[in-house]
Steps between C-alpha positions, in 0.01 A plus 500: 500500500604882534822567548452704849358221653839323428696698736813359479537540160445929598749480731777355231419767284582745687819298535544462064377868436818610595475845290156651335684468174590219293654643180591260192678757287461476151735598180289845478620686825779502738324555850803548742669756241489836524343643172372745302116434492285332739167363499216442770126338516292744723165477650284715695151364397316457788588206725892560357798732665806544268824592580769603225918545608786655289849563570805675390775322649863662570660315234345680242505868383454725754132574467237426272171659358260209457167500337210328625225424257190314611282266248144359592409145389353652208805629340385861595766733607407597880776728637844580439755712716888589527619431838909561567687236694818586686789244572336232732194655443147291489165573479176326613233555322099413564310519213244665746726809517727475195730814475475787215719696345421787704498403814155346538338142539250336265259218618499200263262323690274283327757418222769236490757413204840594478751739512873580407757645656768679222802617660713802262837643555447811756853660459390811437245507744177325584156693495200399532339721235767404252325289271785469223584126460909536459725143532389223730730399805612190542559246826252757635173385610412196721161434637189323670160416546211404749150403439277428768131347557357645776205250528744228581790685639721371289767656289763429262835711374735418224757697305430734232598379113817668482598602110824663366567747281575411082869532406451825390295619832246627330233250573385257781596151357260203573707256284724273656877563453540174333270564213599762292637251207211264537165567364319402880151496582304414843384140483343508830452670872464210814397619854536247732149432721433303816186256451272778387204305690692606864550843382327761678683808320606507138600799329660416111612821394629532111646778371520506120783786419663658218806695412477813388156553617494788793268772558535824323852654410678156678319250288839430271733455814227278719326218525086440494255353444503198169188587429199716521085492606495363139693226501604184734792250521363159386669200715435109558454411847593156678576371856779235594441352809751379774561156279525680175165447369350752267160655523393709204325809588292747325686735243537879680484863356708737697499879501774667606486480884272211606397371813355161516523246781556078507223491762160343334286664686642794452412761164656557305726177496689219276336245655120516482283221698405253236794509309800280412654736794308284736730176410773732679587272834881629606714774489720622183500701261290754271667531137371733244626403160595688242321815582421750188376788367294389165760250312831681661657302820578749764953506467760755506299801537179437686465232805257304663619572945300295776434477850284322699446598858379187697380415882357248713397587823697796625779425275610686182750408194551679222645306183687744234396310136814302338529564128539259228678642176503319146630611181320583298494308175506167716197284474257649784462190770187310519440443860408149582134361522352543847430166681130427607391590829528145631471558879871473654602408867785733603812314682544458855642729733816319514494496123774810349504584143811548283716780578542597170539857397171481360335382776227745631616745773340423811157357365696203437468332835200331577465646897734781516403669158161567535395142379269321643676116604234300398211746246196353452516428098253775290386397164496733240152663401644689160622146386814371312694865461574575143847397362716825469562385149155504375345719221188488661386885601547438902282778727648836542530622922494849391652669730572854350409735786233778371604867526532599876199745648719864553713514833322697791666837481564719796416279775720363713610179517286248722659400852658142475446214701770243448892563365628362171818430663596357871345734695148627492278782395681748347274852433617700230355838468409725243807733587799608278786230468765717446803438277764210691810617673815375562376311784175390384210564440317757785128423471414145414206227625656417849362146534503402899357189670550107558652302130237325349732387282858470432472731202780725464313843498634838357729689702506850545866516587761588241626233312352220235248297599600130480243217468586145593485297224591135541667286247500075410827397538632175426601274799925621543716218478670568791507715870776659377498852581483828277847654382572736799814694559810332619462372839650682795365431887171689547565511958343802621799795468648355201519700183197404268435580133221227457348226735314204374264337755284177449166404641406163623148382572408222715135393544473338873424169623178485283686546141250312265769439207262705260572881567377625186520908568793687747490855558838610679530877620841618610556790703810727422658755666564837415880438398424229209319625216356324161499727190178592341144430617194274538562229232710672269779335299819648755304307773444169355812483394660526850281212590542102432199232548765200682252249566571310216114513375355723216201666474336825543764669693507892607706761715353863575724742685307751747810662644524381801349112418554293266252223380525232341249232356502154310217309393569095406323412194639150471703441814484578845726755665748330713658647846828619511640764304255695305631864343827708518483880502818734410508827669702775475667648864383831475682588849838331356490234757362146517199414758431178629257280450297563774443869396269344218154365595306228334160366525289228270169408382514113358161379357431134363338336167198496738492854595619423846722785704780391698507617807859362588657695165798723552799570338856654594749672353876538512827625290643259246709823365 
């Protein structure tokens, strides 16, 4: 059965997808870090918008001149160009209309890859014809991303992979801060996957990158691409499904930006019809292990980064790749043998699998995650996969994109019909994007129109751009609340430093005992304020889950909202108390509780909405 014609099981995912990006940091990057290097997937093939964000936040040096150079997917330098960033500053870029040194725009359309964003010191000045390299700034640069499909409306944003400089700030770092006595390499790169057989969008995006590889007179202080048109990085590929069985797949050659997919009918992809992919019956994860270039595991200096943009229905995640890291002169680890494709009945609906950190993200419920309850059991065509131990040659899914056909040139970009982020068709033009001010950026795509999704777009306003990104957290022990400061009464008048408030949910006269998702959005006024933005680390950390369940859990700040989500992996959500927020009394006194507004959207196992859910809030300090 298709999953739209179950559609209850829609409806709860617009209830789990509580952000369009779930990122599983790995040891390589730190995403909510200001830094000195970013890097971004792009495409503007046809069928594809792209959106690319960076930042120079006010708590780093007072300006910056970045430089922004552009790789297609066959390691061929496209474009490069200084652009200065003021305090505050951002700039959104569409790689329709990408900005040149002098002023101008150039149209990458037709291309995708990558491209990185190098921030240097600007002390003396920032021009956008000076093309001397000079020291790299640090805490400077933080940044975003949006792809879209326009034949399915759907689109997906996540944060850029966020680098810092080397100790001596003279190069872009990719190793981990942990590794510099250890002789590391990459063992392996997982992207988590709903059941690939309900997916009706999937992107996997790898970037293969380098060190010490940038174009022209910045190639010893940037990173690139690991390797060229010549070569590939070799890697094993294998699937573990929601009960930890593992599929092997066919090995994979990778060029330096590839684009690939975990749909099967879908080409290029991982999992062609006929294969052992087609003993795939859940959600879980894709792991490719120990990826290489010839005999030399990727470590230390070059890196293996993933993504895979995913959506069912109208609905977009994108997952950021974890990474696995090894040393090096340790035994490489033989995955186990992949289990024959003996036909499997999936559990119940009332069924819930372990909540165990390693537990699939929301694939992992039968209903709500995409999962069919009961899946009619498909036998495998390809036959008993191959163990991953085996010395027997195993097929090669070459994958290595050929050299891309030249960008148009001159033309300007084609009119858009659906937004990469909430709101819908933005229309860049082929005019100038001129350099960011302190208050943002003055020409950018101005996307208008109803949220297809909730996809955090780019915004034009000054500022970073925050993505949500939700996190697994462990059930808390208790409904105790977050340190706050030292009571004192919060009655309207009184003087107020901080006031901590606490939302209750209750789910009506029909509460089915198996809420499995709760959205809460609270409504603040003007003289309470959260510090930072979106889902950045200063909000979450004013924010407690209280319900005394774990799971996927996740607060974005909007300004004047707040919301908050939890999805149940292995227990349902009870009523009662469910998060506590700390604000800060911008106004220097304490409002009550009935200046704050709430409102809730409770789903079950099932899918079902209930229409009796609401939640209150009031002051607890």
């Amino acid at each position: 059965m298709n999953r739209r014609s179950r559609p209850g099981a829609v409806r709860v995912l617009r209830i789990l997808t509580l952000a369009a990006a779930v990122a599983v940091t790995g040891a390589r990057a730190a995403f909510a870090e200001p830094a000195s290097g970013l890097v971004m997937p792009f495409d503007a093939t046809a069928g594809s918008v792209s959106f690319l964000v960076a930042s120079h936040p006010a708590t780093a040096a007072p300006g910056v001149r970045t430089h922004w150079a552009f790789w297609d997917e066959s390691c061929t330098p496209l474009h490069a160009a200084i652009v200065c960033l003021p305090r505050d500053g951002s700039l959104i870029v569409d790689p329709t209309a990408v900005p040149t040194s002098d002023g101008g725009t150039r149209d990458l359309s037709g291309r995708r890859g990558f491209v990185t964003v190098t921030a240097y010191d600007a002390a003396g000045g920032c021009a956008t014809n000076d093309t001397r390299r000079g020291p790299l700034a640090r805490n400077a640069l933080v940044g975003s991303f949006t792809l879209a499909d326009l034949a399915t409306g759907v689109s997906f944003g996540g944060p850029a992979l966020a680098f810092p400089a080397d100790a001596s700030g003279s190069f872009v770092d990719l190793g981990a801060p942990d590794d510099a006595g250890a002789d590391v390499h990459q063992s392996a790169l997982r992207l988590q996957s709903f059941d690939p057989a309900e997916l009706d969008v999937s992107h996997v995006i790898l970037l293969a990158l380098a060190e010490r590889s940038g174009q022209d007179a910045y190639r010893a202080a940037e990173p690139g691409p690991a390797v060229d048109g010549e070569s590939a990085v070799r890697t094993g590929v294998r699937f573990a499904d929601r009960d930890g069985a593992s599929i092997t797949l066919p090995d994979a050659s990778l060029g330096c930006a590839t684009f690939t997919s975990l749909r099967r009918e879908q080409a290029p992809s991982l999992l062609a019809p006929g294969g052992a992919g087609d003993a795939i019956a859940s959600g879980g994860f894709l792991e490719l292990d120990r990826p290489r270039i010839g005999d030399t595991p990727l470590g230390r200096r070059t890196w293996l980064a993933g993504f895979h943009a995913q959506g069912v229905g109208s609905f977009g995640v994108l997952v950021v790749g974890d990474t696995a890291l090894a040393e090096r002169s340790a035994a490489t680890p033989t995955p186990s043998p992949s289990p024959t494709a003996t036909p499997r009945p999936s559990p119940t609906p009332t069924a819930r699998p372990s909540a165990t950190m390693t537990a699939p993200t929301p694939t992992a419920r039968p209903s709500a995650t995409m999962t069919a309850p009961t899946p009619t059991p498909r036998p495998t065509t390809g036959g008993t996969p191959t163990p991953g131990a085996s010395a027997t040659p195993r097929p090669t899914a070459s994958i290595v994109t050929p050299s891309a056909t030249p960008a148009a040139t001159g033309s300007p970009a084609p009119t858009r019909t659906a937004s990469p982020g909430p709101t819908a068709s933005p229309s860049p033009t082929a005019a100038p994007l001129p350099t960011a001010t302190p208050g943002g950026p003055t020409r950018t795509p101005t996307p208008s129109g109803p949220t297809p999704t909730p996809t955090p777009r780019p915004s034009a306003t000054a500022g970073p751009t925050a993505t949500p990104s939700p996190a697994i957290t462990a059930p808390p022990p208790t409904a105790s609340p977050p340190p706050t400061a030292s009571p004192r009464p919060t009655a309207t008048g009184q003087s107020c430093g901080s006031i901590t408030i606490q939302v209750r949910t209750t789910y009506g006269g029909s509460d089915p005992g198996d809420v499995s998702g709760v959205v809460a959005t609270v409504t603040y006024p003007s003289s309470v304020s959260l510090p930072g933005t979106g889902s950045d680390a200063l909000v979450t950390a004013r924010v407690s889950n209280v319900s005394g369940v774990g799971g996927l859990f996740q607060a974005t700040d909007m300004e004047t909202q707040l919301r908050t989500g939890l999805i149940s992996i292995a227990t349902p959500i009870p009523a009662g108390p469910f998060v506590r927020v700390q604000f800060d009394c911008s106004a220097g006194t304490a409002p009550p509780a009935s200046a704050f507004g709430c409102t809730l959207e409770a789903s079950t196992l099932e899918g079902t909405l209930l229409p009796g859910a609401a939640c209150t809030t009031e002051v607890v300090s």
